[in-house]
N, C-alpha and C positions, 0 to 999 in steps of 0.2 A: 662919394659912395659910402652908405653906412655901413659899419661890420655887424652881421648879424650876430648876435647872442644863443648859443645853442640850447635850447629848452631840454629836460630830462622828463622823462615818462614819471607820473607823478608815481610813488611806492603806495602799491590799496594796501591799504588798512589793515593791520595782524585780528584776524579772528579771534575773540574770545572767547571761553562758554561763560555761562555763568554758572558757579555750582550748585544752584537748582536744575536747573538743564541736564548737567550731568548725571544729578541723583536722577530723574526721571527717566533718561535714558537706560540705567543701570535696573531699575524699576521693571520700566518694559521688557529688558533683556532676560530679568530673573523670570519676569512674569510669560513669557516667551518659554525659556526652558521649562519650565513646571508643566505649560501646558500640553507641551512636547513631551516629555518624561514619558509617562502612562500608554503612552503611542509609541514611544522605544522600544517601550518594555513586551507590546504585543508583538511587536514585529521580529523582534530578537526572538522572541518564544516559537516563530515562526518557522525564521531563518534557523532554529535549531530541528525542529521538528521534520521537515522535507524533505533533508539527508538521509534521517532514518528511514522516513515512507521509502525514500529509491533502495535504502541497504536493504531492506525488508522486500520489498518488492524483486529485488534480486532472486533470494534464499526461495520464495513463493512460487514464481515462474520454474525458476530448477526443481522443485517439489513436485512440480505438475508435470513438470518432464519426465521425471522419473517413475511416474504413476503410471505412464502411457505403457511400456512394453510389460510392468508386471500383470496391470489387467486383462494385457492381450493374452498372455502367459494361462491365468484363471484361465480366460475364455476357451483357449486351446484342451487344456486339463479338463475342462467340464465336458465338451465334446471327445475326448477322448474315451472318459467314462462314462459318458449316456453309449457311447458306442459299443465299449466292453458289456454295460447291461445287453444291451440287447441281441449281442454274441452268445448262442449254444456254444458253451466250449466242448459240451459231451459230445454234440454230433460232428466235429473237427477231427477225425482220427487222430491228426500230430498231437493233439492238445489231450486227450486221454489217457496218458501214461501219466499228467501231471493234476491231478483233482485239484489241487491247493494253489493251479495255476492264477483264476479266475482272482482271489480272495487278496492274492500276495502281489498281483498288478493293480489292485483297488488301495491296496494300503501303499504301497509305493507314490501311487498318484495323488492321493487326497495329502502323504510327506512332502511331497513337492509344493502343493496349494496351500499348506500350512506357513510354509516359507514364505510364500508369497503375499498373503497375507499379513506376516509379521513385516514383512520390507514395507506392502503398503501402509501398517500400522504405523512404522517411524516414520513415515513422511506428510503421513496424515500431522502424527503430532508436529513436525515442523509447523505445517499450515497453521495448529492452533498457537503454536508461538509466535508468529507472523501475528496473526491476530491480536494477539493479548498485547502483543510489544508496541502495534500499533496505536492501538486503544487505550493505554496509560498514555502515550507521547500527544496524542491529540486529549486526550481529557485534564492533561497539564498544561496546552497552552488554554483550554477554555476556563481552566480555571484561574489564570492570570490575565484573561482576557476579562472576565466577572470583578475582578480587583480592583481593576483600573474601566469600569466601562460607563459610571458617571462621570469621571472627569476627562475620558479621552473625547465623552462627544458622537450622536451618531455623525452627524459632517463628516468629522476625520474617517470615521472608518466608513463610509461608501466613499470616500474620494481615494480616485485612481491616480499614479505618478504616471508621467511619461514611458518608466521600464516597469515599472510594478503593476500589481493588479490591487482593488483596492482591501482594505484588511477583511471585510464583509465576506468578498468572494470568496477568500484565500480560507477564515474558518469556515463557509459552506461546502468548499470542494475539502476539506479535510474530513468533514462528517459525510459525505458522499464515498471518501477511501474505505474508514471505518465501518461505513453498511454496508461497504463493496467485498471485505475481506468477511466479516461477518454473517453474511448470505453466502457465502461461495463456502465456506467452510462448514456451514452445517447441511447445505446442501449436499457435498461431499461425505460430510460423517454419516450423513442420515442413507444414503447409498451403498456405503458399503457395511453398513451394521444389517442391512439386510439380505448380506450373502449368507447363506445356508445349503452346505452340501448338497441336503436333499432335493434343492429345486434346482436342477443343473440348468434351466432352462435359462434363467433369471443370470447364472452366471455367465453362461455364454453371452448373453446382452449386454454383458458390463463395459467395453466400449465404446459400444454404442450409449450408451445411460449417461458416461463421461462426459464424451462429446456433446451431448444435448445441453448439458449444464454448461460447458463452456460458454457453446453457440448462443442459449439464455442471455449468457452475462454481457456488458461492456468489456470488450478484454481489453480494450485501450486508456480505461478509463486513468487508472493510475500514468500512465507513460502520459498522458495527455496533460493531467494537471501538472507533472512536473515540470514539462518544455512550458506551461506558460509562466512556472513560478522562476524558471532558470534564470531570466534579466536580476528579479528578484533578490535570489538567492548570491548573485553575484555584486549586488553595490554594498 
């Protein structure tokens, strides 16, 4: 009976590169980030900008809240005083012992609409700071989007990631926020620059004039592009 001789798995062969191989690889890797860079740089510009849209969007919404019971406020005041006009006070017997009655509930009333007034004046101006703060943060990422936009490539920017949207979208919905706060704000300035004592008619509408601009606009628009930028925002 022979004794078998135990055979050993032969050892493969130690890999080597060669260091041509290596400079090429270190080549493609440099040549890889460079081309990456300029599409970092857009999207960081991004990822900073969308926080502000929702802090801003915050401040905007509470703005608008708070517009609601002053103008219902107007509306009450104006109906009060078309009602005082159209009151004989003289033919009131109670009211004849007071002649200066008539003149000192007119000025009383229109000191109250002056207030109101000035409260909707500082929330107007919030709206235009909303605005302005928006439209600097979008017009800095456009202009580091312009910077880098021969070398990042249209490809890169319409390609979409599996959690992101692709960079294309992201500055079209940001120019959509800014003519979203931009319309709604001068729509609003331009409504209440036209309140005038003399036309109570117009103030009492004022409500209603709100409401219509609301109902006009996208009110979702902004809440909408943020849940789709939120994957985004979070890698």
């Amino acid at each position: 009976m022979t004794e078998m001789t135990p055979t050993l798995d032969p050892v493969p062969p130690r890999l080597t590169w060669h260091p041509n191989v290596v400079i090429f690889c270190f080549y493609l890797f440099q040549q890889k980030m460079t081309q990456d860079r300029p599409l970092l740089a857009v999207q960081e510009a991004l990822k900073k900008c969308f926080p502000v849209v929702e802090e801003q969007q915050g401040l905007w919404q509470s703005a608008l809240r708070d517009c609601q019971p002053l103008l219902s406020s107007l509306s009450n005041l104006a109906e009060q005083l078309q009602a005082a006009q159209n009151l004989r006070f003289e033919d009131v017997p109670a009211l004849r012992a007071f002649p200066d009655l008539k003149e000192r509930l007119r000025r009383k009333q229109l000191a109250a609409g002056d207030i109101a007034l000035d409260k909707l004046g500082e929330r107007l101006a919030i709206l235009l700071k909303v605005r302005d703060m928006v439209s600097s943060h979008v017009e800095r990422v456009f202009q580091i989007y312009e910077q880098h936009a021969d070398t990042v490539g249209i490809d890169a920017v319409l390609q979409p990631s599996a959690v992101s949207p692709s960079v294309a979208d992201m500055l079209e919905w940001l120019q959509d926020i800014e003519r979203h706060y931009r319309k709604s704000y001068l729509k609003r300035k331009y409504l209440l620059s036209s309140i005038q004592w003399g036309d109570l008619a117009n103030i009492q509408a004022l409500p209603k004039a709100w409401d219509r601009i609301s109902k006009d606009e996208h009110q979702d628009l902004v809440q909408d592009i943020l849940l789709n930028v939120s994957f985004f925002l979070e890698e």
